[in-house]
TIVEX-741939 format. One record per residue (C-alpha): x, y, z; residue number from 1. Coordinates in pm, 1 decimal. Layout:
TIVEX-741939
       xx       yy       zz   i
        X        Y        Z NUM
...
//
This chain:
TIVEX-741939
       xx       yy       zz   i
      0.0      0.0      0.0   1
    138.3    318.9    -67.8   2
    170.5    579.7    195.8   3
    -73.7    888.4    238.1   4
    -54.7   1252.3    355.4   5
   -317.8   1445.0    504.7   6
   -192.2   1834.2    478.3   7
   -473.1   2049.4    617.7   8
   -478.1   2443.8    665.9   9
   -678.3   2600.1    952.3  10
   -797.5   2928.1   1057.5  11
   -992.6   2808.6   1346.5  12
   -962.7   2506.1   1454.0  13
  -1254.3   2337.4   1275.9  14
  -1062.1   2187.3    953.3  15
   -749.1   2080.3   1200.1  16
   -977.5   1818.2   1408.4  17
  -1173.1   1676.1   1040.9  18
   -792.0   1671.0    878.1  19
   -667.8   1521.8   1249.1  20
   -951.6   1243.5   1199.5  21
   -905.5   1150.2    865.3  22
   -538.9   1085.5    921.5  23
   -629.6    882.1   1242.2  24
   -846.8    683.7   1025.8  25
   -710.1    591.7    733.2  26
   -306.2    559.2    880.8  27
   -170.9    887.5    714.9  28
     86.6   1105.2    786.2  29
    -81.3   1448.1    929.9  30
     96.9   1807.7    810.7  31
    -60.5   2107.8    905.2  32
     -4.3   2410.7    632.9  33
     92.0   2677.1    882.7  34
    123.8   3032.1    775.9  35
    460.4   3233.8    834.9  36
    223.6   3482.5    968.3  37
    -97.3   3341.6   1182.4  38
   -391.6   3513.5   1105.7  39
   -573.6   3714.0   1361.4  40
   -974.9   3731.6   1399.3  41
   -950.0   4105.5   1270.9  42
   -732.5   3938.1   1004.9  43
  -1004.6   3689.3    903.9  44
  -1314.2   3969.1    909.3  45
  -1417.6   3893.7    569.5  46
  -1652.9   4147.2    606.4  47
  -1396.3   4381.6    610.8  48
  -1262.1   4435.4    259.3  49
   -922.3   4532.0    373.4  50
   -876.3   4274.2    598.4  51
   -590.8   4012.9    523.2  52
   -780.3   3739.2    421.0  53
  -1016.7   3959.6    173.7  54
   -720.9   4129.0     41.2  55
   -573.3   3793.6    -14.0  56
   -845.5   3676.5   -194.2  57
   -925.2   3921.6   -385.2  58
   -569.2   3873.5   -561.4  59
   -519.3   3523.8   -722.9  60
   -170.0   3561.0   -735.3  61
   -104.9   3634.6   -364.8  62
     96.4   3361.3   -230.6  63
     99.8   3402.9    174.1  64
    405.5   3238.1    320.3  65
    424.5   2893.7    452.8  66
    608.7   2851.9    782.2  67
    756.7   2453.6    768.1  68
    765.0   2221.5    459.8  69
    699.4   1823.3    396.2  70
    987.5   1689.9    459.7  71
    988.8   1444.0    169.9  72
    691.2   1494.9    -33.1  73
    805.5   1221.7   -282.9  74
    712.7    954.4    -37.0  75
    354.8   1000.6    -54.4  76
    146.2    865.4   -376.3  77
   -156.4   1017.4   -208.4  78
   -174.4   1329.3    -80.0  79
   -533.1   1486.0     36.3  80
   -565.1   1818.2    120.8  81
   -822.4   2046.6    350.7  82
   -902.7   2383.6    407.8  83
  -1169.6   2606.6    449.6  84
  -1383.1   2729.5    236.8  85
  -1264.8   3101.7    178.3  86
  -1498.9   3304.6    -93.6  87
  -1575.7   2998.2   -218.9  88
  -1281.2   2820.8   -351.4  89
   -954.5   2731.6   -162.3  90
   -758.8   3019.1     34.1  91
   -470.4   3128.3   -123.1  92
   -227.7   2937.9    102.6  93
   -332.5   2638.0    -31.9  94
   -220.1   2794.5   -351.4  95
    115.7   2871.1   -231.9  96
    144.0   2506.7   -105.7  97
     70.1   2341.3   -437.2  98
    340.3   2561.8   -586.4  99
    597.6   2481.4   -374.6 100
    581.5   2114.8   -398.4 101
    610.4   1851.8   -755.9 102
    270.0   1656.1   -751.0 103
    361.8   1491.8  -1070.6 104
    204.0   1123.9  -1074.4 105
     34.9   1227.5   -756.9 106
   -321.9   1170.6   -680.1 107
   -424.3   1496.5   -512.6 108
   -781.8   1472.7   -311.4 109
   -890.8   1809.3   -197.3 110
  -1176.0   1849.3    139.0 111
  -1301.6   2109.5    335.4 112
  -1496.7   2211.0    633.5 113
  -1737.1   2533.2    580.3 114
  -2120.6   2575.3    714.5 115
  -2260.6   2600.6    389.8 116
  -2004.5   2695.2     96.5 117
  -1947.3   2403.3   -145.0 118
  -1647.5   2326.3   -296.0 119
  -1666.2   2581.5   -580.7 120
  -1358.8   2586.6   -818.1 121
  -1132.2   2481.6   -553.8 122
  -1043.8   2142.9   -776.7 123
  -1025.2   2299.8  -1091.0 124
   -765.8   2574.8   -942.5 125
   -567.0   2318.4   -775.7 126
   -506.2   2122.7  -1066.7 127
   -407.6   2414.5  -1250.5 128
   -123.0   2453.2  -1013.8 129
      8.0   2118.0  -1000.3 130
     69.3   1997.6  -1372.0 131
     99.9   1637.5  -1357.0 132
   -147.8   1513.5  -1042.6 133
   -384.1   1388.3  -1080.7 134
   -635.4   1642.8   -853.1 135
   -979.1   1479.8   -784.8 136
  -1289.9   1698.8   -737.8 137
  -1274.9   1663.0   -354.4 138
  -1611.0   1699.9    -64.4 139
  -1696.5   1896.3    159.9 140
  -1774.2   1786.5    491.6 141
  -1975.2   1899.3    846.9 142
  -1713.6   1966.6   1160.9 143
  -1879.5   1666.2   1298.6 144
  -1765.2   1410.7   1010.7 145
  -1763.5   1083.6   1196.1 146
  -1440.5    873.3   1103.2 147
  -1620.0    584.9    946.4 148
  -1770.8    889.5    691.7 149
  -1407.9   1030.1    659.8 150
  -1251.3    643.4    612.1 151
  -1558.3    562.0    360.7 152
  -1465.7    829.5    107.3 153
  -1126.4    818.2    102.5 154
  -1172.4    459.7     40.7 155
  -1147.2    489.2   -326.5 156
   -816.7    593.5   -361.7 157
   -631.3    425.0   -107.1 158
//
């Protein structure tokens, strides 16, 4: 069997314990995508259109700083990824992240925690950025995910 990562960003706390879970369940290595600068609560106002997160996303091609890196990403054949939902595609972190690493002959399974948001173009814009995976359309699932719902999807590629 080849070996898995689960490499979650989270603002809050909610996508770290669904990305914690998933790795618990299905034996995968856990890396959490940690900013070089943590976001504050004023940072992650989205109501405020100058705040750091709307600025962010308002600019595709901001790439916010990641603080660590895999340490050998060519390990894993499968590598899923979770954030939240941020104006309804990935944040741009996750961006950065799939620039900084080769995914070539990678299956790439995006998920993500939000209250309502779907998944939007979140797929789509990962795959853009990571010529050669193979990036799968991904889910989007409830803070409360049980693990048997987390191990039952990700199922089909491991």
């Amino acid at each position: 069997m080849s070996k898995s990562l689960v490499a979650y960003f989270s603002a809050s706390g909610v996508t770290k314990k669904v990305a914690e879970k998933l790795a618990q369940e299905i034996g995968a290595d856990l890396f959490e995508i940690k900013p070089e600068a943590p976001y504050t609560n004023a940072d992650l106002d989205w109501q405020n259109k100058k705040s750091r997160s709307s600025v962010e996303m308002n600019d595709r091609s901001c790439r916010p700083a990641i603080s660590s890196q895999v340490a050998d990403m060519a390990q894993y054949q499968t590598v899923f990824i979770g954030f939240p939902i941020w104006w309804y595609r990935e944040p741009s972190i996750i961006d950065t992240f799939m620039e900084a690493y080769d995914f070539s002959g990678k299956t790439v399974i995006p998920f993500a925690t939000s209250g309502g948001s779907g998944m939007g173009s979140s797929g789509e814009n990962m795959q853009a950025l990571a010529a050669g995976a193979k990036v799968m359309g991904g889910k989007r699932f409830m803070t409360n995910a049980s693990g048997k719902e987390l191990a039952d999807w990700a199922a089909q590629w491991l």
